[in-house]
N, CA, C and O atoms as a Tinker XYZ file with bonds, in Angstrom:
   436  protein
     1  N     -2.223000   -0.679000   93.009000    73     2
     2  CA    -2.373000   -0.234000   94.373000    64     1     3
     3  C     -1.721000    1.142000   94.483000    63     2     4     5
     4  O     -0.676000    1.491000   93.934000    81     3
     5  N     -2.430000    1.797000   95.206000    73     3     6
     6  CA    -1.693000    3.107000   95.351000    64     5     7
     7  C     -0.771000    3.507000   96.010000    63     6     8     9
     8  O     -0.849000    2.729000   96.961000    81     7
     9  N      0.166000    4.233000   96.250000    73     7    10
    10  CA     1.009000    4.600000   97.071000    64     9    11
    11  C      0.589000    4.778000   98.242000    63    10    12    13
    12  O      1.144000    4.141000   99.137000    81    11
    13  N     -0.535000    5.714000   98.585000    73    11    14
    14  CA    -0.915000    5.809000   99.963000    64    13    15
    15  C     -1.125000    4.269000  100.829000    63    14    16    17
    16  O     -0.791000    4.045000  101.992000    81    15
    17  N     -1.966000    3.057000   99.589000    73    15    18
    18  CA    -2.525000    2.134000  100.388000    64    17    19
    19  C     -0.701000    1.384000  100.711000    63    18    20    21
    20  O     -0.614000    0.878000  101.830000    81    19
    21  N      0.365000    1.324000  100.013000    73    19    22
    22  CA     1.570000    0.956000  100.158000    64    21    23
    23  C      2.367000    1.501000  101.175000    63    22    24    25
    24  O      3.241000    0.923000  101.821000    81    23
    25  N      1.955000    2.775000  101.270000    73    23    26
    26  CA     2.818000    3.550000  103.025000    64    25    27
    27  C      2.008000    2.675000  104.013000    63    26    28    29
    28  O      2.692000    1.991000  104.775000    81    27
    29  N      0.641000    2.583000  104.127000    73    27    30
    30  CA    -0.154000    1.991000  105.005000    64    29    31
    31  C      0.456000    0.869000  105.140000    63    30    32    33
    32  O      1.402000    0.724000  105.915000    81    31
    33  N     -0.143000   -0.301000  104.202000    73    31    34
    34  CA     0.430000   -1.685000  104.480000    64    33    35
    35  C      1.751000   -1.808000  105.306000    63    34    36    37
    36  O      1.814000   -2.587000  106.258000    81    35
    37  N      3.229000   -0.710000  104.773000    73    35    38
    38  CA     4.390000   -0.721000  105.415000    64    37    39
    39  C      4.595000   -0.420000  106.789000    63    38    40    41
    40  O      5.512000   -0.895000  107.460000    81    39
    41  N      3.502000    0.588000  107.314000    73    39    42
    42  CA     3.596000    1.046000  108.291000    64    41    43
    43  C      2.252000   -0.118000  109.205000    63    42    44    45
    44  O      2.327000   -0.075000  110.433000    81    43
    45  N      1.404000   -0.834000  108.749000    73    43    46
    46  CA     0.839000   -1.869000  109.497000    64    45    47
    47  C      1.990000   -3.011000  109.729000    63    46    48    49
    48  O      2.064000   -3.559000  110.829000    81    47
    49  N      2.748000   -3.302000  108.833000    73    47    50
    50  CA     3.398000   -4.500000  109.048000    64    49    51
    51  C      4.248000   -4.530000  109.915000    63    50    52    53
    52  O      4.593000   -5.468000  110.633000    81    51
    53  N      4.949000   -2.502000  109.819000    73    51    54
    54  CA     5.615000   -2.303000  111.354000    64    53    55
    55  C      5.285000   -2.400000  112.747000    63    54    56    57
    56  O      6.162000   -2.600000  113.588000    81    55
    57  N      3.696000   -2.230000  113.135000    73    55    58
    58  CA     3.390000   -2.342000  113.906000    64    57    59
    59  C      2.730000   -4.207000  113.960000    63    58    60    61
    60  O      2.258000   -4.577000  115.036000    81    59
    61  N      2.745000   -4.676000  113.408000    73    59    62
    62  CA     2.288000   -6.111000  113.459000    64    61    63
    63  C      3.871000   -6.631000  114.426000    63    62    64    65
    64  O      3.985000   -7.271000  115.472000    81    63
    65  N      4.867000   -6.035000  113.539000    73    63    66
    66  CA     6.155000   -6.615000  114.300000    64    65    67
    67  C      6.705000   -6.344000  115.696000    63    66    68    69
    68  O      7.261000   -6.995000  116.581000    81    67
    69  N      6.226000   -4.866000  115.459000    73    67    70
    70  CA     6.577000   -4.888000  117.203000    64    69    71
    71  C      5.902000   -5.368000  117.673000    63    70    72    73
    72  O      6.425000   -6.084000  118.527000    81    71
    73  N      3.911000   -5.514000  117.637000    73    71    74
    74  CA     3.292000   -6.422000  118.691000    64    73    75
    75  C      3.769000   -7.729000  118.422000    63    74    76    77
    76  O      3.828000   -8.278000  119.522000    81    75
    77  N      4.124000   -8.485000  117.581000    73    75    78
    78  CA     4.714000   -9.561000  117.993000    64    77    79
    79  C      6.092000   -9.476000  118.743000    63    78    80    81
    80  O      6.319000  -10.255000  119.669000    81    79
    81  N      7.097000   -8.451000  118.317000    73    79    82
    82  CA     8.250000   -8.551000  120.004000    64    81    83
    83  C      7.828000   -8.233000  121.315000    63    82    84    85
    84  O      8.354000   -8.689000  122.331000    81    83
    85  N      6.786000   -7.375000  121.282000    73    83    86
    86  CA     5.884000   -7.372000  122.587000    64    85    87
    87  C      5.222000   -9.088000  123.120000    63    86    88    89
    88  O      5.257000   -9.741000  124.163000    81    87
    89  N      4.726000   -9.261000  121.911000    73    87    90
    90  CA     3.590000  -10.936000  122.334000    64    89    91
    91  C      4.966000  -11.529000  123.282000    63    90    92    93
    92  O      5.045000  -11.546000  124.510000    81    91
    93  N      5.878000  -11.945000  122.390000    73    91    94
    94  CA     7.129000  -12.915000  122.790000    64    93    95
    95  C      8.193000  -13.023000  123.060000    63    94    96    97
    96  O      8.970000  -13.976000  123.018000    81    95
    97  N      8.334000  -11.438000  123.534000    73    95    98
    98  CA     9.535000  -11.225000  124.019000    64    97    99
    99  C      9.442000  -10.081000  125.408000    63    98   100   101
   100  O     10.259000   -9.823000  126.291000    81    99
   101  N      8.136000   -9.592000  125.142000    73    99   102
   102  CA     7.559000   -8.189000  126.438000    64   101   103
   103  C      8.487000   -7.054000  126.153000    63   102   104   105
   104  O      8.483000   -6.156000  126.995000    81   103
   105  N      9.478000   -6.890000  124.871000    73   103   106
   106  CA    10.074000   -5.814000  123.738000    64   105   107
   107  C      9.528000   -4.783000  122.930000    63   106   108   109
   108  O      9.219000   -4.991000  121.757000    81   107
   109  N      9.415000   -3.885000  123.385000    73   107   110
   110  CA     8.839000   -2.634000  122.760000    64   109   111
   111  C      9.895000   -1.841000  122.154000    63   110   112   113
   112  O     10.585000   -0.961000  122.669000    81   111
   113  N      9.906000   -2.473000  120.539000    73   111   114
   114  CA    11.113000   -1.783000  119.589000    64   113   115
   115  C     10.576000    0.113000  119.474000    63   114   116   117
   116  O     11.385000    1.038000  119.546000    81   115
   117  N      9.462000    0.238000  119.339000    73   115   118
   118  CA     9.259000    1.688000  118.974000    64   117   119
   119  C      9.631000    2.311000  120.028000    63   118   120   121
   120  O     10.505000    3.163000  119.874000    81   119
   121  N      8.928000    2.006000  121.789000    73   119   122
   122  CA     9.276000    2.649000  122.452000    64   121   123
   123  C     11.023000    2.550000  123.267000    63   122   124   125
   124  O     11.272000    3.179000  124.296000    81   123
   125  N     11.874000    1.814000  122.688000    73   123   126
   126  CA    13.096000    1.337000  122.929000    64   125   127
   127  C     13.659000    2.476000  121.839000    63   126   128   129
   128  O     14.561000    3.167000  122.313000    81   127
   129  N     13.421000    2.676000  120.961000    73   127   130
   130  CA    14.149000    3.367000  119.981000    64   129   131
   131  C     13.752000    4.893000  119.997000    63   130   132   133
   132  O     14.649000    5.721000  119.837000    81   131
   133  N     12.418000    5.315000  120.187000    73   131   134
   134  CA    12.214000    6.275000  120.474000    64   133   135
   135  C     11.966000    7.309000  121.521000    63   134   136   137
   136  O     11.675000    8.475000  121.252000    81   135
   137  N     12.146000    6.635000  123.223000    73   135   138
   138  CA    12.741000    7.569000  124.107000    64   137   139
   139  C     11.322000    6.694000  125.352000    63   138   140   141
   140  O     10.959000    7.274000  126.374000    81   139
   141  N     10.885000    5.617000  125.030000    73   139   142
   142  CA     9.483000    5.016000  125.652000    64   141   143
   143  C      8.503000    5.587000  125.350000    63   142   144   145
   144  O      8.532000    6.544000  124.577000    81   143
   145  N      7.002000    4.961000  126.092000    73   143   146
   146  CA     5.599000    4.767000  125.358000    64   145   147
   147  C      5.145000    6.096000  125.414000    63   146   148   149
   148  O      4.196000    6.464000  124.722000    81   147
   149  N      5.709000    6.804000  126.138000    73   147   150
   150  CA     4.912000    8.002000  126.655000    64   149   151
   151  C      5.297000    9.002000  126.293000    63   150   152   153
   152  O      4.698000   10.023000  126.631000    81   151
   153  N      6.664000    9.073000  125.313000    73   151   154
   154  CA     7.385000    9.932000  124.394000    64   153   155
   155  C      6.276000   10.320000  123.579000    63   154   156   157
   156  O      5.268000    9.661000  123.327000    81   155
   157  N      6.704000   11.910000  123.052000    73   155   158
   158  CA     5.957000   12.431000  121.675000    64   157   159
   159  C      6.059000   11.353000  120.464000    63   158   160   161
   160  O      5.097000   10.795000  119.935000    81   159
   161  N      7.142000   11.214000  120.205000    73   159   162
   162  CA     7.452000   10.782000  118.904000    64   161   163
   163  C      6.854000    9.603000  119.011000    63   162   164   165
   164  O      6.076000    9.131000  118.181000    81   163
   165  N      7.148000    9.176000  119.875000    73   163   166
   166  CA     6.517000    7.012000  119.983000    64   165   167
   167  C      5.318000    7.195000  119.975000    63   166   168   169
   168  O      4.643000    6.233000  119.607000    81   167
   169  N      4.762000    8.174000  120.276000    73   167   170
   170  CA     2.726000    8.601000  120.676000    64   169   171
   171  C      2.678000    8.506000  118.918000    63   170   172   173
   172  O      2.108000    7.558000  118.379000    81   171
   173  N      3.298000    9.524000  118.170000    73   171   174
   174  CA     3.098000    9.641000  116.824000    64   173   175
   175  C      3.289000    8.322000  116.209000    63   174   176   177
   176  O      2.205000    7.946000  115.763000    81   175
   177  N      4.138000    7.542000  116.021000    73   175   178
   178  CA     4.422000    6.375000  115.278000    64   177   179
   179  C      2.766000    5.743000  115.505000    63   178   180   181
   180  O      1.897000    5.636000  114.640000    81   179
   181  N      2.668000    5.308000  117.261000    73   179   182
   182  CA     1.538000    4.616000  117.485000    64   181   183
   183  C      0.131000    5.182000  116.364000    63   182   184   185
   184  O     -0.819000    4.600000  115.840000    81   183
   185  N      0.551000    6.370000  116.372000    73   183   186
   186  CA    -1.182000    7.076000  115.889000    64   185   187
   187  C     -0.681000    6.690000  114.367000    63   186   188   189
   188  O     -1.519000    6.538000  113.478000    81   187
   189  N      0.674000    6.547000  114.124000    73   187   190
   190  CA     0.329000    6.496000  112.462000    64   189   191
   191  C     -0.035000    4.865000  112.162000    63   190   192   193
   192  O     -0.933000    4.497000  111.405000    81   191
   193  N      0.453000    4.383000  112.575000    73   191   194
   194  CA     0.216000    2.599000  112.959000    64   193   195
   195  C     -1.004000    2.621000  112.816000    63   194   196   197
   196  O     -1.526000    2.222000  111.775000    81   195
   197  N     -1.761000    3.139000  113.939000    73   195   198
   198  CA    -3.266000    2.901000  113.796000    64   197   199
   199  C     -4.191000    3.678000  112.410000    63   198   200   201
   200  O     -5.154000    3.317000  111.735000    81   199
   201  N     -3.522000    4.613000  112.429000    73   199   202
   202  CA    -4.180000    5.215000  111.116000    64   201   203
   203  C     -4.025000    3.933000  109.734000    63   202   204   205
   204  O     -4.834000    3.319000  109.039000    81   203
   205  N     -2.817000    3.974000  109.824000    73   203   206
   206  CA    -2.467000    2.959000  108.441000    64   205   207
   207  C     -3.582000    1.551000  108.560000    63   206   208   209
   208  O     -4.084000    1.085000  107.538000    81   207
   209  N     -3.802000    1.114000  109.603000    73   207   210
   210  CA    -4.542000   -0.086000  110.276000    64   209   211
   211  C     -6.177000    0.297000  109.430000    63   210   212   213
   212  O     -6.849000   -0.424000  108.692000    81   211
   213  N     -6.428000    1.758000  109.922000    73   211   214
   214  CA    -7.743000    2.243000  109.467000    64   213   215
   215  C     -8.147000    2.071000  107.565000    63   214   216   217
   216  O     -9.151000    1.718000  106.947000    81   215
   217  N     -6.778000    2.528000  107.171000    73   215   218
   218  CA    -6.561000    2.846000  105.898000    64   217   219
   219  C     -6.659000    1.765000  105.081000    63   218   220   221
   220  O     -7.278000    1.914000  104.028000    81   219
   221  N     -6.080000    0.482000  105.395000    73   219   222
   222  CA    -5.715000   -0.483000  104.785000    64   221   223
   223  C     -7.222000   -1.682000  104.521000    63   222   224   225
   224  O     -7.494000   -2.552000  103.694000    81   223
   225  N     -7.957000   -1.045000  105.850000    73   223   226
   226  CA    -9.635000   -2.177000  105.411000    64   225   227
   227  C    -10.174000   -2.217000  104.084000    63   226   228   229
   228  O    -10.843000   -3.143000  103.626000    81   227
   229  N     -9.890000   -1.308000  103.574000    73   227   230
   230  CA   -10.974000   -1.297000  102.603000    64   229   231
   231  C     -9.835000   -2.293000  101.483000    63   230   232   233
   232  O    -10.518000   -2.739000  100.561000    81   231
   233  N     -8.929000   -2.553000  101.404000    73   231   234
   234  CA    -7.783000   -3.768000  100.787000    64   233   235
   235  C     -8.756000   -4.825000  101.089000    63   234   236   237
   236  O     -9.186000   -5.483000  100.142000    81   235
   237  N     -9.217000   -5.111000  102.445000    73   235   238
   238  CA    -9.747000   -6.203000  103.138000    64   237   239
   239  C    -10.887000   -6.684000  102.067000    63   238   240   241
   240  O    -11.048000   -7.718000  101.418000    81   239
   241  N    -11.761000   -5.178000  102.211000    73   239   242
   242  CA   -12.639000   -5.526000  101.495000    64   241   243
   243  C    -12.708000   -5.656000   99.619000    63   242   244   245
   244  O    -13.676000   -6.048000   98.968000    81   243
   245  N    -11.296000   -5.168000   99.057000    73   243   246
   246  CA   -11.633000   -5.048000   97.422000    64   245   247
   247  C    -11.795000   -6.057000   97.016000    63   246   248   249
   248  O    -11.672000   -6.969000   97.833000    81   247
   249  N    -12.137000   -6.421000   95.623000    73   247   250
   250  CA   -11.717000   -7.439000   95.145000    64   249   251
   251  C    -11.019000   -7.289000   94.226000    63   250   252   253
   252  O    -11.009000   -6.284000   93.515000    81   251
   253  N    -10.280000   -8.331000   94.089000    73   251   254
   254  CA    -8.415000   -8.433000   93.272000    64   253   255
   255  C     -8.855000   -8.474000   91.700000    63   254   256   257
   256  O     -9.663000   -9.302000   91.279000    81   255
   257  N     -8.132000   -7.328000   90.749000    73   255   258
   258  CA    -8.195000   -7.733000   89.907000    64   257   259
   259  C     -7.819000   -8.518000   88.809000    63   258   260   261
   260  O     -8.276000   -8.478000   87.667000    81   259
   261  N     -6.998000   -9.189000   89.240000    73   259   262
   262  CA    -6.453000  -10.651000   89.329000    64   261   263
   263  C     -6.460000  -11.610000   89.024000    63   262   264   265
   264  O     -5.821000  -12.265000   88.200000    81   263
   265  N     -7.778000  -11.925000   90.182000    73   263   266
   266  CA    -8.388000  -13.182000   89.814000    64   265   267
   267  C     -9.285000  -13.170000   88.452000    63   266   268   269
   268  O     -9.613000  -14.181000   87.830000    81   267
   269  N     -9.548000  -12.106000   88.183000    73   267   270
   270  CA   -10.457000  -12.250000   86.925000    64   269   271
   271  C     -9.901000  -13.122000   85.439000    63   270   272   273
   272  O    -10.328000  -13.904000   84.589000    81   271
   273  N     -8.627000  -12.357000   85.829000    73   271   274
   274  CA    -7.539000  -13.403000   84.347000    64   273   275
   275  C     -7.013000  -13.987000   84.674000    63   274   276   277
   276  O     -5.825000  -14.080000   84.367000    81   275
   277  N     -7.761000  -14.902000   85.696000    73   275   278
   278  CA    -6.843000  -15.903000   85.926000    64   277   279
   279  C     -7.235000  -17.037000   84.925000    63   278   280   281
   280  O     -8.337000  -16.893000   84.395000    81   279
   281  N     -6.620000  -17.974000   84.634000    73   279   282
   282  CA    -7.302000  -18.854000   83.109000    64   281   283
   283  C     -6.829000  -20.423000   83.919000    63   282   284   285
   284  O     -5.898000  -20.899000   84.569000    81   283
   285  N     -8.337000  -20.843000   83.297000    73   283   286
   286  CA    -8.480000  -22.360000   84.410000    64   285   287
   287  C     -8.485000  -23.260000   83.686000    63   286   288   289
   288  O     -8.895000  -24.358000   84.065000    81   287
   289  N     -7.973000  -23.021000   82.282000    73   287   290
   290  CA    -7.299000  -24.081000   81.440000    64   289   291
   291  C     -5.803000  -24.244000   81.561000    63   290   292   293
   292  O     -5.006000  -23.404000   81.981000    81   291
   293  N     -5.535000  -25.562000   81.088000    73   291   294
   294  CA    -3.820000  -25.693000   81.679000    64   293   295
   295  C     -3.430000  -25.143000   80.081000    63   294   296   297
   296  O     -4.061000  -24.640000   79.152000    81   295
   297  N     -1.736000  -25.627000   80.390000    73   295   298
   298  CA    -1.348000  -25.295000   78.880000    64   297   299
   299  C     -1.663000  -26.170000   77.684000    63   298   300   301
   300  O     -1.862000  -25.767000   76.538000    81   299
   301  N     -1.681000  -27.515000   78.143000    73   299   302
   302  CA    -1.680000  -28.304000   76.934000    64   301   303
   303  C     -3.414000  -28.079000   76.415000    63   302   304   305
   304  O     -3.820000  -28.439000   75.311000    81   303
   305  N     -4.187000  -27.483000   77.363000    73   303   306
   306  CA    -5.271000  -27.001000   76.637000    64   305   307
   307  C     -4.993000  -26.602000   75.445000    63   306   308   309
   308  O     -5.060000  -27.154000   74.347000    81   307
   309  N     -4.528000  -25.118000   75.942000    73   307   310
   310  CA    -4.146000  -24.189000   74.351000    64   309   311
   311  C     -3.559000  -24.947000   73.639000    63   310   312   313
   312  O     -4.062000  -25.788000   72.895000    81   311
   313  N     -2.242000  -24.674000   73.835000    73   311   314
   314  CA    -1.092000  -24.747000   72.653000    64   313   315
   315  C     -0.047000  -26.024000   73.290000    63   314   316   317
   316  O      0.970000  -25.860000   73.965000    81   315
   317  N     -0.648000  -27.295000   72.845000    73   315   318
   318  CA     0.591000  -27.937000   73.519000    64   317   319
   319  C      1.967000  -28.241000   72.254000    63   318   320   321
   320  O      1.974000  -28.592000   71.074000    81   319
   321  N      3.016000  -27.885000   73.263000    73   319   322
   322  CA     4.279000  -28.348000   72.763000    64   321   323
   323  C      4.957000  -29.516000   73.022000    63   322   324   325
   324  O      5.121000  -29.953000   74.161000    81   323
   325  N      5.414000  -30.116000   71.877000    73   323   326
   326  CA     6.063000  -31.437000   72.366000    64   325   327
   327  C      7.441000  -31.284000   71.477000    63   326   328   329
   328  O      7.706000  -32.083000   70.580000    81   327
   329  N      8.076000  -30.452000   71.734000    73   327   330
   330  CA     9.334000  -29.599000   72.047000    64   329   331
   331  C     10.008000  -30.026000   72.973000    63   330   332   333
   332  O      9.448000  -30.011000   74.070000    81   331
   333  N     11.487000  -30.580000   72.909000    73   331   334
   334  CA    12.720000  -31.336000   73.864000    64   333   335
   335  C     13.398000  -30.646000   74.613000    63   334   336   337
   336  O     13.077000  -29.571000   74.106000    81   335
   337  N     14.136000  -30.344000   75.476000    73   335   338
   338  CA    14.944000  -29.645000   76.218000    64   337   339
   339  C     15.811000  -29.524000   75.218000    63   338   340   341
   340  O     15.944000  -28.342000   74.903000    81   339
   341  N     16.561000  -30.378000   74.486000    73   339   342
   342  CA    18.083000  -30.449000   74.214000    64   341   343
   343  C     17.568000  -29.665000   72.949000    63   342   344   345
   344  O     18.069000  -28.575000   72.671000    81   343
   345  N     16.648000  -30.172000   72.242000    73   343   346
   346  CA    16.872000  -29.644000   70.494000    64   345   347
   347  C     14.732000  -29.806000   70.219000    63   346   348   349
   348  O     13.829000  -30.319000   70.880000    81   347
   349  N     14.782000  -29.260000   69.280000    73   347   350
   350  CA    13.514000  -29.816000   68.290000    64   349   351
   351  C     13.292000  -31.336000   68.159000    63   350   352   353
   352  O     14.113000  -32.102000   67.654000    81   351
   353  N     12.086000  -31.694000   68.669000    73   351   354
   354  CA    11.446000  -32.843000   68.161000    64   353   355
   355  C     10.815000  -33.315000   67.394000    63   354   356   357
   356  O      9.678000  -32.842000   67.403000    81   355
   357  N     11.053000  -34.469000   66.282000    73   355   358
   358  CA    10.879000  -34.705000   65.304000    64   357   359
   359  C      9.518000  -34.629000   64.982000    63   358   360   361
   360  O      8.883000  -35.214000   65.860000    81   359
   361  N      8.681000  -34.101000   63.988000    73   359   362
   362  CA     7.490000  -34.187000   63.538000    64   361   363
   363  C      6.792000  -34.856000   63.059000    63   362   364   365
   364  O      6.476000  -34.808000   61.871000    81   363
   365  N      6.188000  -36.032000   64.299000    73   363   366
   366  CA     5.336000  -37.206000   63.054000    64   365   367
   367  C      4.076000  -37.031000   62.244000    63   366   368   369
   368  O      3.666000  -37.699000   61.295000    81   367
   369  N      3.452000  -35.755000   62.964000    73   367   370
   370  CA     1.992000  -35.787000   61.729000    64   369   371
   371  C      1.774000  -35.925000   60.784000    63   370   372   373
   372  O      0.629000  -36.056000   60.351000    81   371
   373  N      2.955000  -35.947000   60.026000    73   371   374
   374  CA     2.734000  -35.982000   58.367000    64   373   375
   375  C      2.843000  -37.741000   58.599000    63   374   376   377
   376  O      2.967000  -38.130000   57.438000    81   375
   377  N      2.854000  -38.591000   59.211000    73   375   378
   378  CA     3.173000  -40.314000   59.173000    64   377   379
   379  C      1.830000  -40.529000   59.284000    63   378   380   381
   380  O      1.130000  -40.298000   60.270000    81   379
   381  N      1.419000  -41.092000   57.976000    73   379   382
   382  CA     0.120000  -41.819000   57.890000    64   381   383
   383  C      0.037000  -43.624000   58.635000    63   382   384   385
   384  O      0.954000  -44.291000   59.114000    81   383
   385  N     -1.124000  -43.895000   58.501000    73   383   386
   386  CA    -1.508000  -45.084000   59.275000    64   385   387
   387  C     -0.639000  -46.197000   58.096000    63   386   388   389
   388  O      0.218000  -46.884000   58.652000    81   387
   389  N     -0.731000  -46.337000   57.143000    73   387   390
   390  CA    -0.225000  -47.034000   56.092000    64   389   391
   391  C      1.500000  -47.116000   56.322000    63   390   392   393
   392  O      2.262000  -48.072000   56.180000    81   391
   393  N      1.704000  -46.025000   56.641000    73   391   394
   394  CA     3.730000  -46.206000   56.875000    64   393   395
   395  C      3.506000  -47.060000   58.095000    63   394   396   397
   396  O      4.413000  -47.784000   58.505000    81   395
   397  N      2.579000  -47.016000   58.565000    73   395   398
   398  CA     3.219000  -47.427000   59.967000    64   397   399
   399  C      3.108000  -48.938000   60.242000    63   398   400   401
   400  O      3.792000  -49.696000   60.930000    81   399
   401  N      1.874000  -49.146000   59.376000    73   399   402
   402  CA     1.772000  -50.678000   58.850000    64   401   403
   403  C      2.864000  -51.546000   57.784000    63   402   404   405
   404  O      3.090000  -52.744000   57.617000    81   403
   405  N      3.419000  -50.240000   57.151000    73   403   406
   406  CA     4.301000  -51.149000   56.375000    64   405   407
   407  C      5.923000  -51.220000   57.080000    63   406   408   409
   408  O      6.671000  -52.001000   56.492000    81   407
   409  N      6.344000  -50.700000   57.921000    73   407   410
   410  CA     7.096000  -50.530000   58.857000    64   409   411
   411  C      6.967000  -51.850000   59.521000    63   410   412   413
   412  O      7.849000  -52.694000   59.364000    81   411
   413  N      5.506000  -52.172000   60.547000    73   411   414
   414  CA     5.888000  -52.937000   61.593000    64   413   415
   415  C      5.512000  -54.087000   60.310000    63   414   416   417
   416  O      5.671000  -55.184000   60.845000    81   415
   417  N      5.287000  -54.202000   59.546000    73   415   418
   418  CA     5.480000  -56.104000   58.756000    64   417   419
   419  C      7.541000  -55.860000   58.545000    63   418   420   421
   420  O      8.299000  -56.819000   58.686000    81   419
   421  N      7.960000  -54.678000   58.266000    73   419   422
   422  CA     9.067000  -55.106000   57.984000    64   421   423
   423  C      9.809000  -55.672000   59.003000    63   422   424   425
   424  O     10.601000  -56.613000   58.940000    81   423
   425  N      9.378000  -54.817000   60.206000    73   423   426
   426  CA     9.927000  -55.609000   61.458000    64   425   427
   427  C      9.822000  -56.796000   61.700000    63   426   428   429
   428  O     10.705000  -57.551000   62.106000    81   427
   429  N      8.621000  -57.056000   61.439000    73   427   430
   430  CA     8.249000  -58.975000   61.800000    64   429   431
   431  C      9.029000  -59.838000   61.326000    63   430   432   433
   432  O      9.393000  -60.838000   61.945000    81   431
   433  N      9.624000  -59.318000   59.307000    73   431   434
   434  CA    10.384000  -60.500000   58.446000    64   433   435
   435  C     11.401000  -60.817000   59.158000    63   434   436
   436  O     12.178000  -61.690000   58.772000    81   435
């Protein structure tokens, strides 16, 4: 994202906030801080507000490049690990079907 579209966004989100202390409180932080509505400077903020507002649609409209890598396999797809918190877990693949038969008769005697 570019810098310009990043001043924008900052300067929309400022004005998102004061209309919400306006919605719910009838608080006008810009024109409280900058001399009221009808001040130069508060006229300017407003026009950059709206500019940034102008600037920022086409965000609305991109599409993210993002989502493209996003990968809709889990992990144990790929590469699963069966790896312990505490230490390494023991490796049975090399245990053929035959150990394991001669194992559980020993158990039975």
């Amino acid at each position: 994202m570019s810098v310009l579209y990043r001043i924008a966004l900052i300067l929309v989100i400022i004005g998102a906030i004061n209309w919400g202390l306006i919605g719910f409180f009838r608080f006008d932080l810009v024109a409280y801080l900058f001399g009221g509505q009808t001040a130069v400077l508060s006229r300017w903020i407003y026009a950059l507000v709206g500019l940034a507002g102008l600037i920022t649609i086409p965000i609305l409209m991109k599409r993210f490049e993002d989502e493209e890598d996003v990968d809709t396999f889990s992990r144990m797809d790929r590469n699963p690990s069966y790896g312990m918190e505490a230490g390494e877990e023991a490796d049975f693949t090399e245990v053929t079907k035959k150990e394991v038969k001669t194992v559980e008769k020993k158990d039975k005697k």
